[in-house]
C-alpha positions in Angstrom: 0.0 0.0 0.0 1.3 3.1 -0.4 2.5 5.6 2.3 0.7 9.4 1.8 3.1 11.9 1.5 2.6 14.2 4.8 2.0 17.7 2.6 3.7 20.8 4.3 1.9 24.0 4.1 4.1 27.1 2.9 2.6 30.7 4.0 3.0 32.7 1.0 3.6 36.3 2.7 3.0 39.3 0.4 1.2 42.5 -0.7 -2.4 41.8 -1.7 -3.7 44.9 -2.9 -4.2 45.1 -6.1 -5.2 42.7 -8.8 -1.9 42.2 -10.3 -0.4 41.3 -6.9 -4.0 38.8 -6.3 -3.5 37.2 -9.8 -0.2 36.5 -9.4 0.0 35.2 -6.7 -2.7 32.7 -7.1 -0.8 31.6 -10.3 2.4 31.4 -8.4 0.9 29.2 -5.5 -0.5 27.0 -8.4 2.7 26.5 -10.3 4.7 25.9 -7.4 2.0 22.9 -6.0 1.9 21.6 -9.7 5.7 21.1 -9.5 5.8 20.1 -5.8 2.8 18.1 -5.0 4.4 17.8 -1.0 3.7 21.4 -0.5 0.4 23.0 -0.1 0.6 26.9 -0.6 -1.4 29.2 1.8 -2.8 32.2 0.6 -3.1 35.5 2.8 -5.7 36.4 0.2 -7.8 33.5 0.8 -8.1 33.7 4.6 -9.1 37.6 4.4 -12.5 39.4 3.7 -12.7 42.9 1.9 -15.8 43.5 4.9 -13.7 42.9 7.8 -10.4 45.1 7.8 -9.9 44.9 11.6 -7.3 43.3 14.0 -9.2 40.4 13.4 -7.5 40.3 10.0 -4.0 40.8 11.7 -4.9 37.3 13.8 -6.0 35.3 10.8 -2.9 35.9 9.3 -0.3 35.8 12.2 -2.4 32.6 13.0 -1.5 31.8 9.4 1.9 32.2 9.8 2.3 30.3 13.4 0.9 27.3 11.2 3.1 27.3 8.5 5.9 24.8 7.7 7.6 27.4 5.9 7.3 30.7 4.4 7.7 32.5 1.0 8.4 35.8 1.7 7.9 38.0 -1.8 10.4 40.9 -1.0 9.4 42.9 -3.7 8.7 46.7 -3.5 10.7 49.6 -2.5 10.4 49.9 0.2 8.9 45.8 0.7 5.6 46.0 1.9 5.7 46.5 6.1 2.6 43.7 6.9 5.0 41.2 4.8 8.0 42.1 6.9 5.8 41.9 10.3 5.2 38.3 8.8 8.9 37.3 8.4 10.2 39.0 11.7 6.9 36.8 13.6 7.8 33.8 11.7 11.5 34.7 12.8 10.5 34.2 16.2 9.1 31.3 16.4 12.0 29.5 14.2 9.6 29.0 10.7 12.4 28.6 7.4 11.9 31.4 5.2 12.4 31.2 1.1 13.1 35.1 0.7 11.5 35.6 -2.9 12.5 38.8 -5.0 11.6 39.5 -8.7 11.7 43.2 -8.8 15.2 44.6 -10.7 15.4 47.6 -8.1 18.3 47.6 -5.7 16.9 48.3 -2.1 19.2 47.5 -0.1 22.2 49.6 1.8 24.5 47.0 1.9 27.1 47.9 -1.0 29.2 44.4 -1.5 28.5 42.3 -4.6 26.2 39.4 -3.8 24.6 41.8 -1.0 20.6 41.5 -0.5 18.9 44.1 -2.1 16.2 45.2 0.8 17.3 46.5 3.8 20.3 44.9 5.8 18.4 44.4 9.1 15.9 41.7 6.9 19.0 39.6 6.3 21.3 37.4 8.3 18.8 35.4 10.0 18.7 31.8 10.2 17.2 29.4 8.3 16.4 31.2 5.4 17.3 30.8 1.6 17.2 33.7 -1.1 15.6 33.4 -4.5 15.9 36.3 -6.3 15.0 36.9 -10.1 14.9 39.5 -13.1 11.1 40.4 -14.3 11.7 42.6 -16.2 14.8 40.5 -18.1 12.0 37.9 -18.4 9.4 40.4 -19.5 11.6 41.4 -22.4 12.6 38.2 -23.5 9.2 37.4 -24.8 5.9 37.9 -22.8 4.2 34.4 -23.7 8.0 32.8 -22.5 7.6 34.8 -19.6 4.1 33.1 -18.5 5.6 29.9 -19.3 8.5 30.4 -17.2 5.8 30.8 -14.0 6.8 27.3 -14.2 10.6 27.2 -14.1 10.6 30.4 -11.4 8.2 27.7 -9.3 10.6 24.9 -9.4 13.2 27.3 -8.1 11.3 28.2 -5.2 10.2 24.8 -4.4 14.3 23.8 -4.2 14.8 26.1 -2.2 12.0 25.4 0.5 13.3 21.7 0.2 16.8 23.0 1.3 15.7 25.8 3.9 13.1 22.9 5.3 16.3 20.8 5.9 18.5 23.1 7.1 19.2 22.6 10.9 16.5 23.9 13.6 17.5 26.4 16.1 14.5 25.5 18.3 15.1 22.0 18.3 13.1 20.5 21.3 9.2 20.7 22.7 10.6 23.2 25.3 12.7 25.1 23.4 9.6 25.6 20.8 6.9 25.8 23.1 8.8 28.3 24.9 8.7 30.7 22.0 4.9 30.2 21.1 3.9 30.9 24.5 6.0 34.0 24.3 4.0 35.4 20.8 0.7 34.3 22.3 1.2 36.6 24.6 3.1 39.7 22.9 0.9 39.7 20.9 -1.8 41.0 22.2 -5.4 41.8 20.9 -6.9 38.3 22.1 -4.5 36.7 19.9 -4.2 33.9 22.3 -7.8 32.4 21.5 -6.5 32.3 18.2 -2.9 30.8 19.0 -4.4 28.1 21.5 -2.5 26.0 24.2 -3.8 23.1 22.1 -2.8 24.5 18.6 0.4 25.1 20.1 0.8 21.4 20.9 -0.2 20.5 18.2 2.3 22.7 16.0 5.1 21.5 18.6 4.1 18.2 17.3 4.0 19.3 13.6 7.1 20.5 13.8 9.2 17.7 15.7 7.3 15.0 13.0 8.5 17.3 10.4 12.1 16.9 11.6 12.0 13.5 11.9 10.3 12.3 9.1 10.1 14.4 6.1 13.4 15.9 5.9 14.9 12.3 5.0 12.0 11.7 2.3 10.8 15.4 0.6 9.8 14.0 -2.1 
């Protein structure tokens, strides 16, 4: 019989505003789960409602993020969008690999070395996280219809590099250790976010996680 492959789910953090930023996405989130069937791609989009733009949103989403197996963190925009960096600095603290995802050809950044990140330097040098940076405009002017089909290709990249950020050493690395830091956001953060972020979700994400380190990391495929 054959053994399910446990599917991870991948927060995909990012501006949502407009419907170039909802389109895309979507098509993103659907390449990258045609070319990795093991991950399953959360939307920000889907768990929000134009009607209800309160703090209840803000708790859907950091909820969203405590979740996730990993994150996608698009890191386009100059400056980046700020909800998208309160997403990677929450998913920061509670030890969640990051794929940092950048297609816009603007420098950003104020690091001045060659290879530097081009966003601001104190988004980088934090653990666990892989860049995947691209040209969208170089792939724009290539040829438009080549540039849809490369939705495809720019997928597969991402996907690697969630495989390797997903197998990359944790730095919370025991139920105390982890439990520990979830207890810690339920509580900074504030706004009844702890009936959201649960004693019993955090158990069960603790659980998640150390199943995750055991298991799937030797088979991601």
């Amino acid at each position: 019989m054959a053994v399910e492959i446990m599917k991870l789910n991948i927060y995909f953090a990012g501006g949502l505003f407009d419907h170039k930023e909802l389109v895309g996405n979507k098509i993103m989130a659907e390449a990258i789960m045609r070319e990795s069937t093991h991950f399953r791609i959360i939307l920000p989009q889907d768990l929000e409602h134009e009607s209800s733009r309160d703090i209840h949103i803000r708790n859907a989403d950091l909820l969203g993020v405590a979740q996730a197996d990993a994150l996608i963190v698009n890191m386009d925009g100059a400056p980046l969008d700020d909800g998208t960096v309160a997403e990677f600095i929450f998913a920061k603290a509670l030890d969640i690999p990051c794929v940092l995802f950048r297609s816009d050809f603007r420098g950003a950044g104020d690091a001045q070395h060659a290879g530097a990140d081009p966003w601001n330097l104190m988004l980088s040098g934090w653990p666990r996280c892989e860049r995947y940076i691209i040209n969208a405009l170089a792939h724009y002017e290539k040829d438009y219809e080549a540039m849809m089909a490369s939705y495809s290709h720019i997928a597969k990249g991402l996907a690697d590099a969630l495989d390797k950020v997903l197998a990359a050493p944790a730095v919370l690395s025991d139920a105390q250790e982890l439990r520990l830091a979830f207890k810690m956001q339920q509580k900074l953060c504030g706004s009844a976010f702890e009936q959201y972020l649960s004693d019993e979700k955090i158990e069960a994400l603790i659980q998640r996680r150390l199943d995750t380190h055991a298991r799937y990391l030797h088979s991601p495929s």
